[in-house]
C-alpha positions in Angstrom: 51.9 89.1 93.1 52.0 85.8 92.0 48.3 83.6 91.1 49.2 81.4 94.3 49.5 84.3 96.3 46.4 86.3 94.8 44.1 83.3 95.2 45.2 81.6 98.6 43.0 83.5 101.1 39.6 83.0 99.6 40.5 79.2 97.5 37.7 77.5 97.9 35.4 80.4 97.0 37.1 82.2 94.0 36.8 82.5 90.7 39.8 84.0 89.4 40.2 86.3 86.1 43.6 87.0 84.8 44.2 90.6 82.8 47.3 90.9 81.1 47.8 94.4 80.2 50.2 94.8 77.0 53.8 94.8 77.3 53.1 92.9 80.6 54.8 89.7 81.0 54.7 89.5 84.9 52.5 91.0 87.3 49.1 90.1 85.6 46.4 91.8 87.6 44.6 89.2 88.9 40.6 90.0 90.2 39.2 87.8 92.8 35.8 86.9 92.9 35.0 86.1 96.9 31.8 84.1 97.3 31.6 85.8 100.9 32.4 89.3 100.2 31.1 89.7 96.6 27.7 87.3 96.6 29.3 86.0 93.4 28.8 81.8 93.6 29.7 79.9 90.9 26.2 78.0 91.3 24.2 81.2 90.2 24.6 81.7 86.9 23.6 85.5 86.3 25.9 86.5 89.0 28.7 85.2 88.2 28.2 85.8 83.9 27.6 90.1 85.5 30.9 89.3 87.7 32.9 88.2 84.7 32.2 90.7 82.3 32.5 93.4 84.4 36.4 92.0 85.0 36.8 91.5 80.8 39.4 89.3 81.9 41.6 87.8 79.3 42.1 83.9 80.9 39.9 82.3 83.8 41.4 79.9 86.1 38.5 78.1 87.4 39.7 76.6 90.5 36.5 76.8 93.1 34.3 73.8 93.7 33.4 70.9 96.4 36.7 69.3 97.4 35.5 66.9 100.3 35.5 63.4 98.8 34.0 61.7 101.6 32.0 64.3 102.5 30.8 63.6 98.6 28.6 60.2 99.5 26.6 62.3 102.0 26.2 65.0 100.2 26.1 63.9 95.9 24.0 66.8 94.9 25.7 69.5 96.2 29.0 68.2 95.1 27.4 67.6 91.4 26.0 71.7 91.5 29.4 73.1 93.0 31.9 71.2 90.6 29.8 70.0 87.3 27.0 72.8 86.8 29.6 75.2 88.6 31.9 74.5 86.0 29.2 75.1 83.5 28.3 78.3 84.5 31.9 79.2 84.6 32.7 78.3 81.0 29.3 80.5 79.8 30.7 83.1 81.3 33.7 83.3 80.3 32.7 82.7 76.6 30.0 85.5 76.8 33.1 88.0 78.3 35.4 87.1 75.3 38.3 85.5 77.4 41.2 84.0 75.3 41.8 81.2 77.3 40.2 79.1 81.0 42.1 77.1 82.5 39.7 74.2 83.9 40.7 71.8 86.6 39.7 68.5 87.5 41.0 65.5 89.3 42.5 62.4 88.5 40.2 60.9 90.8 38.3 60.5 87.4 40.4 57.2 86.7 38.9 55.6 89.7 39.7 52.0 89.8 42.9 51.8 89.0 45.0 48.3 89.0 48.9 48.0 89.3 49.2 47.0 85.5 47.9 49.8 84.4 50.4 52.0 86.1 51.6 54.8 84.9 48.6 56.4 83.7 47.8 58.6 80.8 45.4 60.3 79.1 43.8 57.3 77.6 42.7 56.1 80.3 39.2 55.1 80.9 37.3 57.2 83.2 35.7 54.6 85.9 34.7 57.2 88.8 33.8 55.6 91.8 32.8 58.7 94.4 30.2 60.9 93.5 32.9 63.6 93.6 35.0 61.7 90.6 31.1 61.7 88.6 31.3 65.5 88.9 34.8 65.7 88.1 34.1 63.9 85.0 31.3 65.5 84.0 32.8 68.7 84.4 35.4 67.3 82.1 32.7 66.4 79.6 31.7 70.4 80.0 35.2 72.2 79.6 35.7 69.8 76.0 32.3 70.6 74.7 32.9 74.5 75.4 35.8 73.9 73.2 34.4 71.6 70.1 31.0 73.0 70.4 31.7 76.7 70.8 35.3 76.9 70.2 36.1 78.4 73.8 39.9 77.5 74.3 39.9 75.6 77.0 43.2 73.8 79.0 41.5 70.5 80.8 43.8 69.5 83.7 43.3 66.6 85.6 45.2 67.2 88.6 46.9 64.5 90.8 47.9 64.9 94.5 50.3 67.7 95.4 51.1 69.0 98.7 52.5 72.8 99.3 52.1 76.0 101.4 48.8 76.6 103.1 47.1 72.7 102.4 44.8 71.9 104.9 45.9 69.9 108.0 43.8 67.2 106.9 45.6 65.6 104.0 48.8 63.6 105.3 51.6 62.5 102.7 52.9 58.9 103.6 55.1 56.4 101.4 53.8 54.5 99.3 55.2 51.0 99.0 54.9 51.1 95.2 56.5 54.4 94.6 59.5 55.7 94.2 60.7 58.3 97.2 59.9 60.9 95.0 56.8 60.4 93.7 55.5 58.8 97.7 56.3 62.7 99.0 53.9 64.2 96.6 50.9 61.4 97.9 48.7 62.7 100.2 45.7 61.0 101.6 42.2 62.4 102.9 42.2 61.0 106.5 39.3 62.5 107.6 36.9 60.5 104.5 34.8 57.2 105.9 37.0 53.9 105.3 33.7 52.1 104.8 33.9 52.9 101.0 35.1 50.6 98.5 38.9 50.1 98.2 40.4 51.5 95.3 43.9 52.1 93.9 45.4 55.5 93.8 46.0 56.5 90.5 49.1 58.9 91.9 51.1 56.5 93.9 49.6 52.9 93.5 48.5 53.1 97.2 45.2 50.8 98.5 42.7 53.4 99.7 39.6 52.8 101.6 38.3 56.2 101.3 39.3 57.3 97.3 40.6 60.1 99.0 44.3 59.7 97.6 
């Protein structure tokens, strides 16, 4: 089964730990740690450091955490607990269970303000986060660096654009954007549902104006 697969039902409450038995180079076991059925929340630390060492797992993809944007301005703590000290737990963990590798993803919403000169982005890029969600993302960032230079924890630090794909929630729309190429427009999607009132900022996937820093 592949990861997608594995981790779809249960995506916004899993932690999921690879095992690659030897000889193996498809059909990784993959364990699933379901907030719901298995009490295991990234936001609990002892929990989730028992849950991981039980699965010995070889590489953590760390993929749970508070995806609402907008909701983000009403709600700053929980967002910061879910994605920053979520992400710290996670990373403990997974350096006390031995894993060879975590896979640790962001979001490009790091970049913030973006302007149309500064298009196309790369790493170099200063982080100006405007949405409390982007302040967790970066310090989250912060985090999965310092489990790598501070404790030598291999960590791969990915700060994810927009992508669309099989079982997306209804509430991001893809629309063109007038600055992008038909390729790259298809792949922007947009968080309808976030409040407008926000400060307009520029996409740092597409170059499109956003009220809501939800693109």
């Amino acid at each position: 089964m592949r990861l997608d697969e594995a981790i779809a039902p249960v995506r916004a409450s899993v932690v999921s730990l690879l095992r690659c038995p030897p000889g193996r180079a498809q059909g990784d076991e993959v364990v699933r740690l379901n907030r719901k059925v298995d009490g295991v929340d990234i936001a609990d630390p002892d929990s989730l450091t028992d849950a991981v060492m039980a699965a010995k797992p070889e590489a953590v993809y760390h993929l749970p955490g508070a995806s609402d944007i907008g909701g983000s301005w009403a709600e700053p703590r929980e967002t910061f607990v879910a994605n920053a000290l979520g992400t710290l737990n996670v990373l403990d963990a997974s350096r006390q269970a031995g894993a060879e590798r975590v896979l640790a993803v962001t979001s490009a919403d790091v970049y913030g303000r973006v302007t149309e000169d500064e298009l196309p982005l790369d790493e170099g890029q200063p982080l100006r986060p405007v949405s409390p969600y982007a302040a967790s993302k970066v310090a989250a960032d912060a985090l999965a660096q310092q489990a790598w230079l501070g404790h030598g924890l291999p960590v791969i630090q990915v700060r994810a654009f927009n992508h669309l794909g099989p079982g997306q929630s209804d509430r991001f729309l893809a629309r063109r954007s007038p600055l992008a190429s038909p390729a790259t427009s298809a792949m922007a999607a947009t968080t309808c549902r976030s409040a407008t009132s926000r400060p307009s900022v520029m996409s740092p996937t597409c170059g499109t104006w956003c009220g809501h820093i939800g693109c």
